[in-house]
C-alpha positions as a Markdown table, in Angstrom:
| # | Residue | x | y | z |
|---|---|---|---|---|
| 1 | Unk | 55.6 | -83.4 | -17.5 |
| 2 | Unk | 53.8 | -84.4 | -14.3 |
| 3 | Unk | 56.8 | -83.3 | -12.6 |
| 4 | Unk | 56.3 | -79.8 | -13.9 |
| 5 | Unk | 52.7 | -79.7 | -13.0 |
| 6 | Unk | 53.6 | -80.2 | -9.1 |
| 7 | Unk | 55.5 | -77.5 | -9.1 |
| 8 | Unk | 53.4 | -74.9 | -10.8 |
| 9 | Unk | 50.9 | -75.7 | -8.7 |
| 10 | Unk | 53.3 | -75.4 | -5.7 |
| 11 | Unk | 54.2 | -72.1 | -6.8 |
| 12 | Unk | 50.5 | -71.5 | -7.0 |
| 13 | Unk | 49.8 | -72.4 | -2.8 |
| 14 | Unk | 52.8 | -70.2 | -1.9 |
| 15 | Unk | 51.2 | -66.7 | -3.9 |
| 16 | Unk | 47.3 | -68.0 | -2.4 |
| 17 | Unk | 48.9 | -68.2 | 0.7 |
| 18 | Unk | 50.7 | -64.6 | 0.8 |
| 19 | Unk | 47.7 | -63.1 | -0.3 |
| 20 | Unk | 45.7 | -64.3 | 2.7 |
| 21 | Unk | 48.0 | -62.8 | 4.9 |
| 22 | Unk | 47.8 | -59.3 | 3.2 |
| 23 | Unk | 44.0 | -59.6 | 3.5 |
| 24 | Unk | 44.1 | -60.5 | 7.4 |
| 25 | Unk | 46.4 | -57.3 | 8.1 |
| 26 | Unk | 44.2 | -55.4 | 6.0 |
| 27 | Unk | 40.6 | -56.7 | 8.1 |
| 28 | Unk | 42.3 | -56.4 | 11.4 |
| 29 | Unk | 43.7 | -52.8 | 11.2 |
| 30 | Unk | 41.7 | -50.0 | 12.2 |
| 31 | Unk | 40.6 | -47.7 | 9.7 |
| 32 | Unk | 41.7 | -43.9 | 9.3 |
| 33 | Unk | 38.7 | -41.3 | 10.1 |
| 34 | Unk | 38.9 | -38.5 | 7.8 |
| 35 | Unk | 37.2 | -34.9 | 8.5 |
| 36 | Unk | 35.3 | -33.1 | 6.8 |
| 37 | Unk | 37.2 | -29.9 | 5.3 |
| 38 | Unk | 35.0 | -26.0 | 5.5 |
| 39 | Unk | 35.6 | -22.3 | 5.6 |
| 40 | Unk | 34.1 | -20.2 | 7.8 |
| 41 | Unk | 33.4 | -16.5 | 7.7 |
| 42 | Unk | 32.9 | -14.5 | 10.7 |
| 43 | Unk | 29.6 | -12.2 | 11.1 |
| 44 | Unk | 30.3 | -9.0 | 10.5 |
| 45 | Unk | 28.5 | -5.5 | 10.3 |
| 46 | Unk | 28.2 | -3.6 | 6.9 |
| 47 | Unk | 26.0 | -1.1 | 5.2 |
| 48 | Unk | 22.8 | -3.2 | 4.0 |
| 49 | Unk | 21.5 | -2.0 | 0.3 |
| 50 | Unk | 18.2 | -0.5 | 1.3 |
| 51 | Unk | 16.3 | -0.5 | -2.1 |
| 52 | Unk | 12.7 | -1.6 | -2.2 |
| 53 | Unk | 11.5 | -3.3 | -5.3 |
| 54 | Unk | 8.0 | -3.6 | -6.1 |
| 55 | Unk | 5.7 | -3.8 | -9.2 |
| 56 | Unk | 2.8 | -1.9 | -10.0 |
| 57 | Unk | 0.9 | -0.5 | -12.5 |
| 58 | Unk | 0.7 | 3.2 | -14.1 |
| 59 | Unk | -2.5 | 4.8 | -13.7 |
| 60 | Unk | -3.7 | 8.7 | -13.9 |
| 61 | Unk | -3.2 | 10.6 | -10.6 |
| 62 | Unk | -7.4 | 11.7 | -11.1 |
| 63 | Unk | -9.7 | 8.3 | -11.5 |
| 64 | Unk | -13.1 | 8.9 | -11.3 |
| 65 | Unk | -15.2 | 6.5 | -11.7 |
| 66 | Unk | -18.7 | 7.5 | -13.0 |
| 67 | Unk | -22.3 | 6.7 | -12.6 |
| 68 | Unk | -25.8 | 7.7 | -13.0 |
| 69 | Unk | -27.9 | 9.4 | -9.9 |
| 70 | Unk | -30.8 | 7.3 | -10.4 |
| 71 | Unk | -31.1 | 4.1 | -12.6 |
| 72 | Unk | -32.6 | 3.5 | -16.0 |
| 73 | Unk | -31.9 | 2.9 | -19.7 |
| 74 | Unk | -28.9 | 4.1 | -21.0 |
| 75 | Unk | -29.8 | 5.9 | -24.4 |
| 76 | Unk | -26.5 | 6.8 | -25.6 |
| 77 | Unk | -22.6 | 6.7 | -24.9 |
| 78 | Unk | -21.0 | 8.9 | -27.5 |
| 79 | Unk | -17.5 | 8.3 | -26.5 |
| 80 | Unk | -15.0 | 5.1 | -26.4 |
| 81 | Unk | -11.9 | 3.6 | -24.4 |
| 82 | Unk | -8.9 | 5.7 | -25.2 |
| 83 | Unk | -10.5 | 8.9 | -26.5 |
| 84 | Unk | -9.6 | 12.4 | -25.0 |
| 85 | Unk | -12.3 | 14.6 | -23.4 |
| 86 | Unk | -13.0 | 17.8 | -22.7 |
| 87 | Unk | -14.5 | 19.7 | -19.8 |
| 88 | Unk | -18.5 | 20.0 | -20.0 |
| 89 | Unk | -18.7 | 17.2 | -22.6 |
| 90 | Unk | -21.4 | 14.6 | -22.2 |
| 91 | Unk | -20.1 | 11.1 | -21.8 |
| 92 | Unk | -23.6 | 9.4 | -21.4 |
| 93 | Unk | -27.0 | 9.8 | -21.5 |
| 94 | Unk | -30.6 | 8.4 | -20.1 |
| 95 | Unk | -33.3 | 7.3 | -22.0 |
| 96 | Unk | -35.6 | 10.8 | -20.7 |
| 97 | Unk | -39.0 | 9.3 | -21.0 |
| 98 | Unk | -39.6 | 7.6 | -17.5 |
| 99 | Unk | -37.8 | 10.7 | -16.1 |
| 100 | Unk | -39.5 | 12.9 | -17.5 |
| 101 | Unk | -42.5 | 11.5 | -16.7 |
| 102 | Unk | -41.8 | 11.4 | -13.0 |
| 103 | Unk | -40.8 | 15.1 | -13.0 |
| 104 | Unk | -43.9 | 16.1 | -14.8 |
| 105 | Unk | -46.0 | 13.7 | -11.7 |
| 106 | Unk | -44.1 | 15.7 | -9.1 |
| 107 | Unk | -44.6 | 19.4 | -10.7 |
| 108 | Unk | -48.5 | 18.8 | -11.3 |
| 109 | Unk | -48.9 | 17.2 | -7.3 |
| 110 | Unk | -46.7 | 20.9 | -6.3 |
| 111 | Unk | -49.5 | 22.8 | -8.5 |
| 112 | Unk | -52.6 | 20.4 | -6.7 |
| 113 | Unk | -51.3 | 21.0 | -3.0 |
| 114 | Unk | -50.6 | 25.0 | -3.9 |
| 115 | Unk | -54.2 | 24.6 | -4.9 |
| 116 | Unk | -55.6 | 23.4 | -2.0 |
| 117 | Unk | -53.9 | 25.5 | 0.4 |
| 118 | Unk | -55.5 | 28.6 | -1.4 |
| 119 | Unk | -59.0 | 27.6 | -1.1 |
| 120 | Unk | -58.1 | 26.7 | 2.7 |
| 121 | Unk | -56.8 | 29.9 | 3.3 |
| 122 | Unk | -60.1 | 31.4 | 1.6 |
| 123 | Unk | -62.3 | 28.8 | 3.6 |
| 124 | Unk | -60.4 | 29.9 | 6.9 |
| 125 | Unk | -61.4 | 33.4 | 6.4 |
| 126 | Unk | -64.7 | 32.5 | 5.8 |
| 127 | Unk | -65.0 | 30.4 | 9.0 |
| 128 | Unk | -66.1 | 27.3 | 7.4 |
| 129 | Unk | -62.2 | 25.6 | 7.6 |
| 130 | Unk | -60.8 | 25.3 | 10.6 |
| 131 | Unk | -56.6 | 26.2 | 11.2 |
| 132 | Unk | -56.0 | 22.9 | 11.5 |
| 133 | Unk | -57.3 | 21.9 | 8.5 |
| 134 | Unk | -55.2 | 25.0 | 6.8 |
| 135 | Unk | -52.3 | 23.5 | 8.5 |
| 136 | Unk | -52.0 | 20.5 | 7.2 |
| 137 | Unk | -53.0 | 21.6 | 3.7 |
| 138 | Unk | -49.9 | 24.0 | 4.2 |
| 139 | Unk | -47.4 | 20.9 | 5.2 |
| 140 | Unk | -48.7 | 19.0 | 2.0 |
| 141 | Unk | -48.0 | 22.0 | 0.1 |
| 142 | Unk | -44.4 | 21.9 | 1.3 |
| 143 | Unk | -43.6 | 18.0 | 0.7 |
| 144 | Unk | -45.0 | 18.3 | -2.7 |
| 145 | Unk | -42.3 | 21.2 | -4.0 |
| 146 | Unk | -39.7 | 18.7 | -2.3 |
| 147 | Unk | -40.9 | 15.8 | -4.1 |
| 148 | Unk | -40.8 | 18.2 | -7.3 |
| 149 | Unk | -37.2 | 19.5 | -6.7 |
| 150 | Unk | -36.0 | 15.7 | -5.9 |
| 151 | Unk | -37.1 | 14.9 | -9.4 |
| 152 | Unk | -35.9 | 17.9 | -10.9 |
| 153 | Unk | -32.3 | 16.9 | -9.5 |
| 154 | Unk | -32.5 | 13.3 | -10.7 |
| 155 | Unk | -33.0 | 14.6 | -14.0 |
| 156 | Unk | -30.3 | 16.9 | -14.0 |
| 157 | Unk | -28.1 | 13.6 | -13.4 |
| 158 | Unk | -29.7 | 12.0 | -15.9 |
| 159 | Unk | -26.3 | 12.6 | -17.9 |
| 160 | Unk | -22.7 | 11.8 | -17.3 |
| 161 | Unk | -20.6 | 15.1 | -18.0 |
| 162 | Unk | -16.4 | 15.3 | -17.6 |
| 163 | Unk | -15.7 | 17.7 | -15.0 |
| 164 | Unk | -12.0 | 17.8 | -16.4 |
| 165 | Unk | -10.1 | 17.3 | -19.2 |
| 166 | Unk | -8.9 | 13.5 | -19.4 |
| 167 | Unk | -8.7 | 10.1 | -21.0 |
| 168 | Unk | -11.5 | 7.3 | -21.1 |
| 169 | Unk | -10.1 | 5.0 | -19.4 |
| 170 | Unk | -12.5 | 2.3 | -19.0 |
| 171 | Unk | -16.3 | 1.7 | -21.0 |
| 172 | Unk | -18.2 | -0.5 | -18.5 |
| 173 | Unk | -21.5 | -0.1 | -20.4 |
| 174 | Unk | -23.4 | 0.0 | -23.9 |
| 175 | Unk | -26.3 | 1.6 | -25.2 |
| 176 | Unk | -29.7 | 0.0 | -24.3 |
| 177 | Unk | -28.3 | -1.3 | -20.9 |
| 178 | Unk | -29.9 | -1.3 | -17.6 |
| 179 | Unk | -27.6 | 0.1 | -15.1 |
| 180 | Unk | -28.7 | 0.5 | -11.2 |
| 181 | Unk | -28.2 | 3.8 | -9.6 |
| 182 | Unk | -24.5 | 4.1 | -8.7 |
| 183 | Unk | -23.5 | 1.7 | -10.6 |
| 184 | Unk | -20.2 | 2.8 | -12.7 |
| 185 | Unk | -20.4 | 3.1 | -16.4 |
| 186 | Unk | -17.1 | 4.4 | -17.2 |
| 187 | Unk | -14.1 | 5.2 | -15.3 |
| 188 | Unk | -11.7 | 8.3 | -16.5 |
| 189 | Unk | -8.4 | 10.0 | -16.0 |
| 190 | Unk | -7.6 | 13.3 | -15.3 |
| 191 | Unk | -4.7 | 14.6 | -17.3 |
| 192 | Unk | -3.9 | 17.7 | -15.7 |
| 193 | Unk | -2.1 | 16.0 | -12.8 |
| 194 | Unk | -0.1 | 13.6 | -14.5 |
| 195 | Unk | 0.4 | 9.6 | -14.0 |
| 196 | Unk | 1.2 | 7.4 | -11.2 |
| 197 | Unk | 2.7 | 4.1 | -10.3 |
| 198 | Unk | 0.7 | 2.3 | -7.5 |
| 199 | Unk | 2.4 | -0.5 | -5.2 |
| 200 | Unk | 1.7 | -2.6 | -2.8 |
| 201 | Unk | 4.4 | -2.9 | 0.6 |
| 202 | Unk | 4.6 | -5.3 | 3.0 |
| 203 | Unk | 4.3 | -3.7 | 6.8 |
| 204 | Unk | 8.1 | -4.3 | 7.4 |
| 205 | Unk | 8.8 | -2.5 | 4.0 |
| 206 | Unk | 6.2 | 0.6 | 4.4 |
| 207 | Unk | 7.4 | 1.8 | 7.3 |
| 208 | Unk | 10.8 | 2.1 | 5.6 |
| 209 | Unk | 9.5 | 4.7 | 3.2 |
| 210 | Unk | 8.8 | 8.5 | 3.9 |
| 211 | Unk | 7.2 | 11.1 | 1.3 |
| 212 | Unk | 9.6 | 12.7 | -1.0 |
| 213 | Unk | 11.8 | 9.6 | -1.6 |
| 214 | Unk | 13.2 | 9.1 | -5.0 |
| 215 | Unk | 12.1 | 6.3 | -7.3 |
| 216 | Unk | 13.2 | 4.5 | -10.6 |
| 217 | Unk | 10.5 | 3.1 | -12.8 |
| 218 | Unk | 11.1 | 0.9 | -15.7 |
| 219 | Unk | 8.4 | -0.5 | -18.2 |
| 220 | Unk | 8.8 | -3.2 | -20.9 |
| 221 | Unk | 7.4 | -0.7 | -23.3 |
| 222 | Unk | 10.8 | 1.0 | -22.8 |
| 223 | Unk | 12.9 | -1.6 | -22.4 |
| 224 | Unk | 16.2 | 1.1 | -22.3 |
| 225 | Unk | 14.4 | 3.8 | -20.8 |
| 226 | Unk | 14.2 | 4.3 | -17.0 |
| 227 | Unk | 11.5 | 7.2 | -15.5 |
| 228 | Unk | 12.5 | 9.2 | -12.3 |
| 229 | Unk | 9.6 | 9.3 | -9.6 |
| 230 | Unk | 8.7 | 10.6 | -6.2 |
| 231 | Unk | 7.1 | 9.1 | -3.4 |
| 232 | Unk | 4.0 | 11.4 | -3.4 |
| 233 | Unk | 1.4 | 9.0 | -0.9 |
| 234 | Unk | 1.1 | 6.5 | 1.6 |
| 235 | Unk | -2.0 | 4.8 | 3.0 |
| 236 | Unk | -2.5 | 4.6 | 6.3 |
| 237 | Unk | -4.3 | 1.7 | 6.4 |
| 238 | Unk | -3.7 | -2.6 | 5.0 |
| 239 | Unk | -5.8 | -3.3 | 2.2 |
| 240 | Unk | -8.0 | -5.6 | 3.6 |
| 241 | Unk | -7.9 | -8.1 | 0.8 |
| 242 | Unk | -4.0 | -8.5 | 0.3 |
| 243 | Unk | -2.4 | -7.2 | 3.6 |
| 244 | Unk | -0.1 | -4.7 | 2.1 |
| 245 | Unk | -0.2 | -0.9 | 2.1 |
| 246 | Unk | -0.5 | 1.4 | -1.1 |
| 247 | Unk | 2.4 | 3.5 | -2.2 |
| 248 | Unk | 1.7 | 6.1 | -4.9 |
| 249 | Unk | 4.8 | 7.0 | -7.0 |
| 250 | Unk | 4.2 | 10.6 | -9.4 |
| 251 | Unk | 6.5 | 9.8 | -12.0 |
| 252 | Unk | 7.9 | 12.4 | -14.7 |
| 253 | Unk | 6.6 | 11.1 | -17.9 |
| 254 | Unk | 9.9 | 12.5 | -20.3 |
| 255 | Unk | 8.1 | 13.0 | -23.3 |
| 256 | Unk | 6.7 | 9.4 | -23.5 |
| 257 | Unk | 3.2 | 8.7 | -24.1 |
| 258 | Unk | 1.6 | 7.0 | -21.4 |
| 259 | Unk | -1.7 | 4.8 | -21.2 |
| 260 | Unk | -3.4 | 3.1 | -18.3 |
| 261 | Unk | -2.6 | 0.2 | -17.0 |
| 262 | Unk | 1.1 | -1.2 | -18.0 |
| 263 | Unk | 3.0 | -3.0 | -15.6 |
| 264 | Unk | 6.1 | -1.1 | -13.7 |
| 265 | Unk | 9.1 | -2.1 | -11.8 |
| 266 | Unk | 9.8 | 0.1 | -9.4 |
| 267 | Unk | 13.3 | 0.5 | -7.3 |
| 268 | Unk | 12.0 | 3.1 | -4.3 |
| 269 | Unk | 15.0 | 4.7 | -2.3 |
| 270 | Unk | 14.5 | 5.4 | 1.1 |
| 271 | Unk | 16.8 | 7.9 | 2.1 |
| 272 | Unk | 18.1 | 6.9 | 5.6 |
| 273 | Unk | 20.7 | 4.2 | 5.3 |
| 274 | Unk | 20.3 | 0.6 | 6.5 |
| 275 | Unk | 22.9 | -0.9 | 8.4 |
| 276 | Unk | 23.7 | -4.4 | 10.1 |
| 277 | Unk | 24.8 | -7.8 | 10.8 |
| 278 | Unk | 25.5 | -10.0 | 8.0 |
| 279 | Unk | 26.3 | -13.3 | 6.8 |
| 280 | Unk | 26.6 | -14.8 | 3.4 |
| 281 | Unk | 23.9 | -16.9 | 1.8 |
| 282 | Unk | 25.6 | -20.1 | 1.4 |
| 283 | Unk | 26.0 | -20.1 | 5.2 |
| 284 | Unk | 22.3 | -21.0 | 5.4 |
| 285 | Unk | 21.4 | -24.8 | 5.7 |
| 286 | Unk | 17.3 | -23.5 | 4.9 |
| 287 | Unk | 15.2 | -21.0 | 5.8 |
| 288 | Unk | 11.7 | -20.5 | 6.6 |
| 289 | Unk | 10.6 | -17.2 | 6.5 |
| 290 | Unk | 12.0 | -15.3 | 8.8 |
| 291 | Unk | 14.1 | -18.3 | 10.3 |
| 292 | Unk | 17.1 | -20.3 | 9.5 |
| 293 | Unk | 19.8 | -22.5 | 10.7 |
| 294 | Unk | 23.2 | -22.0 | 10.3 |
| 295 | Unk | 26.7 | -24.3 | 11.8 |
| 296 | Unk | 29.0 | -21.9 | 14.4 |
| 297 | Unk | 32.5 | -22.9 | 14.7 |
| 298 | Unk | 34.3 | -22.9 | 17.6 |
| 299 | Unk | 37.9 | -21.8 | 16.5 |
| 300 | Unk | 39.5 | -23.4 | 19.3 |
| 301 | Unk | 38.4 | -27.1 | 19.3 |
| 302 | Unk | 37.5 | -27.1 | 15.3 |
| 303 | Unk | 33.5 | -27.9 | 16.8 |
| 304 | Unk | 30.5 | -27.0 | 14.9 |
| 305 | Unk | 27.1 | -26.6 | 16.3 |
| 306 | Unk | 23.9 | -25.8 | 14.7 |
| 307 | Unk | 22.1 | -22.7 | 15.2 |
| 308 | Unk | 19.2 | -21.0 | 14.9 |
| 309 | Unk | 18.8 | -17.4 | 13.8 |
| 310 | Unk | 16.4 | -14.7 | 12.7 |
| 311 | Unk | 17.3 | -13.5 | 9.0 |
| 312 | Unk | 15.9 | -10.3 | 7.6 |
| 313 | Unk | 16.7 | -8.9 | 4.0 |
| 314 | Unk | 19.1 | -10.1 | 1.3 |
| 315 | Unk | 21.8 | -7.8 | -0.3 |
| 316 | Unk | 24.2 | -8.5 | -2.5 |
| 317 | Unk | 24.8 | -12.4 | -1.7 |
| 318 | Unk | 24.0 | -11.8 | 1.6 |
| 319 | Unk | 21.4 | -12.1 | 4.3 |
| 320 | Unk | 20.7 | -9.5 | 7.3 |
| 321 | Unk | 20.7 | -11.6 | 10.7 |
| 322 | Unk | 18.2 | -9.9 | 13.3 |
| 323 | Unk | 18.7 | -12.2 | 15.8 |
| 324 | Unk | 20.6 | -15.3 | 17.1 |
| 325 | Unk | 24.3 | -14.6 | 16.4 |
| 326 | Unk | 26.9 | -11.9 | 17.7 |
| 327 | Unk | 29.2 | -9.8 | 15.5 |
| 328 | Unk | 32.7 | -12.3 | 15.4 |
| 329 | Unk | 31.1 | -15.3 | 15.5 |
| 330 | Unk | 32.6 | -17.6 | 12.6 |
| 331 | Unk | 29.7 | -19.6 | 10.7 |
| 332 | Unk | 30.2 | -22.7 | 8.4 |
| 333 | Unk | 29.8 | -21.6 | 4.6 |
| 334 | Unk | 31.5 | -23.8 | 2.5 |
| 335 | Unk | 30.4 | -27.7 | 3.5 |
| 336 | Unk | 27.6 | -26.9 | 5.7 |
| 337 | Unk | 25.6 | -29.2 | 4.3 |
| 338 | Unk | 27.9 | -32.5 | 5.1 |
| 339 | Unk | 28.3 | -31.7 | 8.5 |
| 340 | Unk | 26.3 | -33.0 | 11.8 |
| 341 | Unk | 26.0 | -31.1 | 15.0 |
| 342 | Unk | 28.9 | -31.2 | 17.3 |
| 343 | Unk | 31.7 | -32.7 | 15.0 |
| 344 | Unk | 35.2 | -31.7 | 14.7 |
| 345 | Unk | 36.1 | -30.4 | 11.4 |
| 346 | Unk | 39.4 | -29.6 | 9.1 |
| 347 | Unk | 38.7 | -25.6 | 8.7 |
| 348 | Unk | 40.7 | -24.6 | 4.9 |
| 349 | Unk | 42.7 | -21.4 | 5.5 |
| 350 | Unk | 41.4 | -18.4 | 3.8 |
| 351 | Unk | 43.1 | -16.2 | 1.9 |
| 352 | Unk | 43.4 | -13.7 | 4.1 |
| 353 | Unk | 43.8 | -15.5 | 7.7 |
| 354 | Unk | 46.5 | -17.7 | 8.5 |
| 355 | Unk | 46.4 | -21.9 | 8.2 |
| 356 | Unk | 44.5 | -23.7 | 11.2 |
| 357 | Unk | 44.7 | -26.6 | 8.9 |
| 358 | Unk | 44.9 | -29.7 | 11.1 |
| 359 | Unk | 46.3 | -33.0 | 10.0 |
| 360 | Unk | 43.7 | -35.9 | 9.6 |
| 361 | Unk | 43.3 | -37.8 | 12.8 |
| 362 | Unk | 43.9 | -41.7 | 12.0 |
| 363 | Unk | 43.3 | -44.6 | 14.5 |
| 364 | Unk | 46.8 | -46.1 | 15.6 |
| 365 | Unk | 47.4 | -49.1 | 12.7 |
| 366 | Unk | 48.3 | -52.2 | 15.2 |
| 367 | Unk | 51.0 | -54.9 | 13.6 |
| 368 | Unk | 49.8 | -58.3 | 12.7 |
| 369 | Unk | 52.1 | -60.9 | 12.4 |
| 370 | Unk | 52.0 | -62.4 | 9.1 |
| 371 | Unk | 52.1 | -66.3 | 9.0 |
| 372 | Unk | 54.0 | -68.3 | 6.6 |
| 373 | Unk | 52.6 | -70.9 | 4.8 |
| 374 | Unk | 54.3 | -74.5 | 4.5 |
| 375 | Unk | 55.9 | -75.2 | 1.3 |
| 376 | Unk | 56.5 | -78.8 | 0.9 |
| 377 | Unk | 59.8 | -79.5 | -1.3 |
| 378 | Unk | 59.0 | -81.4 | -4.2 |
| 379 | Unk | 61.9 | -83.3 | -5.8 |
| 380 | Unk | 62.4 | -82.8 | -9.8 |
| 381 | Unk | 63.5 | -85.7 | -12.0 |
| 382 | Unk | 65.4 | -85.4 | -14.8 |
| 383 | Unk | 63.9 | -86.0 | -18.0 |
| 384 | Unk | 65.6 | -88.5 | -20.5 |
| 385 | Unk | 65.8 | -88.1 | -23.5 |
């Protein structure tokens, strides 16, 4: 039995030592360096979809917005957000007493001074006035009718009346308020002009977009509707508290009923065509704005090296390059983002190009001479029965 032990374990020291050698051949041989397998597309030129896309929201082409000529206490406002109005119909009204009260202070100082310039004229032919004196009771005369039309004016506009046919669009005041002279009570649309879609552009985009140019407006209210619209004004001038510059869109309403205020989505269609270079998306390692980085390939040596570019606007799943690469050039798409700047790369045929499919480079694998281990004989004894 002891016998049989010894050589199991024999048998044991010969596989130990075998494996050791595998190990040291393994440790001492260099290791193949795989590379990193892309496609690359080359930049090319191409028609660029030149669609703006915006959102705005649908107002009447006429807003006024309406207000009282002189302050004071609002006595009445007969009409409510949403109603219809007529031409000549009174929308609001002053309480009358303190106006009237100032026009009846101003008619009876007219009726003093016209007065007093009689009896000066009277006195003057007399001898016992002097011109002078008639003079300046004449120029009193005069700034007391002024006074007096001034007041009759500001009681004329002591009423809000439409001017046009329209829609209440906002009620920025109740009865028995206080409202300062200018200050707008109500704002309403004019319906004989129809409704517009107002947007805001960004400079890049405005310049883009002449008069005349067709427009598609859609509207949640209408989920499968879409409403055909012109470009009937642009500002001239930023808004100075977002930047952007206002584009009016007259839309044709179709039968639908419109009210102020809903939110459009509006597709504008400028009608010269946009061309230029392009690249797709997934070429793009990030992008900031107007800048990005991209991986050029040099074809002959399999190379890649970062660059930077310019990038303008996106169009179907790709991205307008302004600046920083020439039509031809190939760009990384596929595995940009493994790669660092100057290595060699395995470029995957395309489809359409033949293979440039290199085989992967590997160190040269140096032989190690294995060493045996001793195996000491060990004699076996019969075993009697």
């Amino acid at each position: 039995m002891k016998q049989l032990n010894r050589l199991l374990l024999a048998a044991a020291v010969l596989a130990s030592g075998m494996q050791m050698a595998g190990c040291a051949r393994t440790a001492g041989a260099p290791v193949a360096v795989p590379l990193h397998t892309v496609r690359a597309t080359a930049v090319v030129d191409a028609s660029l979809d030149n669609t703006l896309r915006a959102v705005g929201l649908l107002t009447p082409k006429d807003e006024a917005r309406l207000s009282f000529k002189i302050g004071g206490l609002i006595e009445s406002i007969p009409v409510e957000e949403g109603q219809s109005v007529k031409v000549g119909q009174v929308l609001a009204v002053l309480k009358p007493a303190e106006i009237n009260a100032s026009l009846e202070q101003a008619r009876e100082s007219t009726a003093k001074a016209r007065r007093d310039l009689v009896r000066g004229k009277s006195l003057l032919a007399d001898g016992v006035a002097t011109e002078e004196q008639v003079q300046d009771l004449t120029t009193a005369f005069r700034v007391a009718s002024a006074a007096e039309s001034s007041a009759e004016f500001n009681a004329a506009h002591a009423r809000i009346v439409a001017g046009a046919d329209g829609v209440v669009l906002r009620k920025l005041a109740e009865a028995n308020e206080i409202v300062q002279p200018g200050q707008t009570v109500m704002v309403l649309g004019g319906a004989d002009r129809g409704w517009v879609v107002r947007v805001g552009l960004a400079d890049r985009d405005v310049v883009r977009v002449r008069v005349g140019d067709a427009a598609r407006v859609e509207f949640d209210a209408w989920p499968d509707q879409a409403f055909n619209g012109r470009v009937s004004n642009l500002s001239s001038a930023a808004d100075p508290a977002t930047g952007t510059f206002s584009v009016e869109v007259q839309l044709e309403a179709g039968g639908a009923r419109f009210v102020q205020g809903l939110v459009a989505k509006v597709a504008l269609s400028p009608q010269r065509i946009a061309s230029g270079k392009v690249i797709p998306l997934q070429a793009l390692l990030e992008a900031n704005d107007k800048e990005a980085g991209v991986f050029v390939l040099d074809p002959a040596t399999r190379v890649v090296h970062r660059v930077n570019i310019q990038i303008g606007r996106m169009s179907a799943g790709r991205i307008e390059v302004l600046d920083g690469l020439a039509t031809g050039t190939e760009v990384v798409t596929d595995g940009a983002a493994f790669l660092e700047n100057g290595e060699t790369v395995r470029v995957e045929p395309s489809r359409a190009e033949p293979s440039r499919a290199e085989p992967m480079q590997a160190a040269p694998i140096q032989a190690v001479p294995i060493q045996a281990v001793p195996i000491q004989a060990v004699p076996i004894q019969a075993v009697t029965k």
